[in-house]
N, C-alpha and C positions, 0 to 999 in steps of 0.2 A: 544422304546418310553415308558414313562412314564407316567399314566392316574393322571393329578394332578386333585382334585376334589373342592380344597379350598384353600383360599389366604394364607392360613396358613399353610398348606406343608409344604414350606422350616423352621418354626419354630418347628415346633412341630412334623415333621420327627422322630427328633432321640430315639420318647416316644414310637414309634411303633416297637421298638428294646429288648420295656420291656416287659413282662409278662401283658396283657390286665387290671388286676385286679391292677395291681400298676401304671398304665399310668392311669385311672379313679382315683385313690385315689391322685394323683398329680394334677391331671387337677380339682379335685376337692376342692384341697387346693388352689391352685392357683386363680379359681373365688372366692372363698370364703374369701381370701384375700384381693384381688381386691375391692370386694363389703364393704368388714367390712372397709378398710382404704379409702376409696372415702367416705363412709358414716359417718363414723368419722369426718373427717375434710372437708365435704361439708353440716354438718346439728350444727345448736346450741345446745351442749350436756349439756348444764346446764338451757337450756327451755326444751329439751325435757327430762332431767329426772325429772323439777318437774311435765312435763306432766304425766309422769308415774307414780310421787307418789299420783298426787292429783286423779288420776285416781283409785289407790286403795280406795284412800279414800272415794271415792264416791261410789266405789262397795262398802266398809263396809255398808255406812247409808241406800245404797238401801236395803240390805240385814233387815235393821233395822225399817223402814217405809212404808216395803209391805203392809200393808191394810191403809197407808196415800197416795191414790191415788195422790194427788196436792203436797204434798213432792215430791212422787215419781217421777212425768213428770220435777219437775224442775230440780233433778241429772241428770236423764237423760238427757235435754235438755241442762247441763252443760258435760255432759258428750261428747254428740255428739258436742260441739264446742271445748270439750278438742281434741275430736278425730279428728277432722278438720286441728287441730293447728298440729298433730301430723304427718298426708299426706301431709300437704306442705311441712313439713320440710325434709318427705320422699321424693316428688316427682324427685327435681332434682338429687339426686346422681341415682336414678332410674332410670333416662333418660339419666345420663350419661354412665352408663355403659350397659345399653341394649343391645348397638350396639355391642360391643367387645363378650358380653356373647351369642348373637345371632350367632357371626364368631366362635366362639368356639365350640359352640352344631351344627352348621354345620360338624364342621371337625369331632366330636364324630361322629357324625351320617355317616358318610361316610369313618370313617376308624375301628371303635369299635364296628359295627353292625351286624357285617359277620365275620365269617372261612375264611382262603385265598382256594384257589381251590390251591390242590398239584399239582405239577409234578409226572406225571406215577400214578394219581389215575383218574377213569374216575366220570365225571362228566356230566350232562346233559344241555342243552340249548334249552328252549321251548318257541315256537312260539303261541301265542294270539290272533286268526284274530276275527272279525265278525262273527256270528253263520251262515250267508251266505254264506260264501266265503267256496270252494270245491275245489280240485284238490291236486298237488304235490307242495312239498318245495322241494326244492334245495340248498344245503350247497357249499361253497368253502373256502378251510381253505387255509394258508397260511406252507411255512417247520413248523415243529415244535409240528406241531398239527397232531391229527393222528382221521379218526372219527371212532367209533367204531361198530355204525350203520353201517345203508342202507346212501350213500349220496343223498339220496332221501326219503323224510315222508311223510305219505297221512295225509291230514287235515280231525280230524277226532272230530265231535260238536266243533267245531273251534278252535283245538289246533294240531302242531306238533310240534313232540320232536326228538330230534336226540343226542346221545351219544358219546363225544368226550374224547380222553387225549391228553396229551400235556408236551411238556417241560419247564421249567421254564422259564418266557419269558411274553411281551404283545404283543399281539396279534390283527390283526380284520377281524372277521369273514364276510363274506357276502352271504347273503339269497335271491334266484330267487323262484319267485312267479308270473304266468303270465304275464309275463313280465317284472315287476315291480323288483326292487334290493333294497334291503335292510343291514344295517349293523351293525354289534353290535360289542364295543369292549370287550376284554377279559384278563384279568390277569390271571398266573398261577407261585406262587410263594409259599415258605415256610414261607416268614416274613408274618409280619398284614398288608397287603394289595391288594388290590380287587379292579377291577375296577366296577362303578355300576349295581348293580345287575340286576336293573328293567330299561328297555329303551322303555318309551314310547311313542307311533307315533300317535300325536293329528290330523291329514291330516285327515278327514272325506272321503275324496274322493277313499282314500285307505283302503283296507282290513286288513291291519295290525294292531292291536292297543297295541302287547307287546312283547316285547322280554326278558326273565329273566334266569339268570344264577342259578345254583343250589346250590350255597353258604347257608352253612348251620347257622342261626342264632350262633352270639358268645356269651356264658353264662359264664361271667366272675368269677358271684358268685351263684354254685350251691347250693342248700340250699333243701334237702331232693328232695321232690318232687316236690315243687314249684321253677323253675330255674327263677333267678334275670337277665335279661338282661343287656345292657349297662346304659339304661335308668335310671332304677329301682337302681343297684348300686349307680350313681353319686348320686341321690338322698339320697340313704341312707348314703355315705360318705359327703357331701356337709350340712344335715343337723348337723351333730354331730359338723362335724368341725367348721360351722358358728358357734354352740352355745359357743364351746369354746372358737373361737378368741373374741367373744363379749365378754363375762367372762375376759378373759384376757385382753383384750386391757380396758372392764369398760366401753362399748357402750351402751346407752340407747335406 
């Protein structure tokens, strides 16, 4: 089985086949696109670029009638109705695309965010309880999986861990805890993909509250000592690229 995390899978599958750093820089031409041509031709671009020049124009005279207090409030006061004029004409291509840009930074988030767990590399899976809860966890893996550990962890200020490997495959793990059974699934593959890392168990009644995989954040653009997560990249490609398609296309 296959852990699909978002309705977007079946499209956007075959990006997880690229280099992490060029699946962010397409996905980031891609909304950037989307946004510039929905905003194009869902706003009036000949009111909103005289919004924009009369708007200079106004920053000029403010700049020129600083100690004329009563000049000054009326720019302003024209200024903030130019600025008015300027979010409505934003609001709806913003609401129309929201929702698409919303399914998209889901699927970032849940396939660009993590290392995949290898095959034949051991990795960890640690449990989260309440600082109350004492006693032994109990693992049961299915073929495939091998634990490396004890099949047994003492909960210890309310965490146990245990050390598995495995072969390329998905997998689900299940964890005995007084009783109580628990499950968490598991990817272990060489492509970009991972099933989710953190599983957690909002049941108050129960001593569990986390189960998380030891997937190691993905740094698609390292940059000295301060490493760019997925986040931080789209960002920096998404701005550059928005400024050009506006350039080019002559968006105001």
């Amino acid at each position: 089985m296959v852990f699909q995390t978002n309705l977007l899978d079946p499209v956007f599958s075959p990006l997880l086949r690229l280099p992490p750093l060029v699946s962010l820089f397409i996905l980031a031409l891609l909304v950037s696109l989307i946004i510039t041509l929905v905003y194009k031709y869902m706003t009036d671009q000949t009111l909103m670029k005289d919004v924009k020049l009369r708007q200079k124009e106004i920053q000029k005279k403010m700049k020129a009638v600083r100690k004329e207090p009563d000049k000054a409030m009326k720019l302003q006061k024209e200024a903030m109705e130019l600025n008015m004029k300027y979010m409505k004409q934003s609001f709806k291509p913003t609401l129309i695309t929201f929702l698409p840009i919303i399914l998209i930074f889901g699927w970032m988030n849940a396939n660009l965010a993590y290392e995949p767990l290898l095959p034949g590399h051991d990795f960890s899976v640690t449990l989260v309880f309440d600082d109350s809860a004492s006693g032994d966890v109990s693992i049961s893996v299915p073929d495939g999986v091998k634990v490396v550990s004890s099949p047994k962890a003492e909960i210890k200020d309310g965490v146990a861990q245990f050390v598995l490997n495995a072969e390329a495959g998905d997998y689900l793990l299940v964890f005995d805890h007084d009783g109580l059974s628990y499950d968490k699934e598991l990817s272990v593959t060489s492509e970009q993909r991972y099933a989710p890392v953190v599983k957690v168990f909002k049941d108050k009644s129960k001593p569990l509250r986390q189960i998380v995989l030891s997937n190691k954040k993905l740094i698609p653009l390292p940059v000295s000592e301060n490493h760019i997560g997925w986040l931080g990249t789209y960002i920096l490609f998404s701005i550059f690229l928005s400024m050009g398609l506006r350039k080019l296309l002559k968006i105001y």
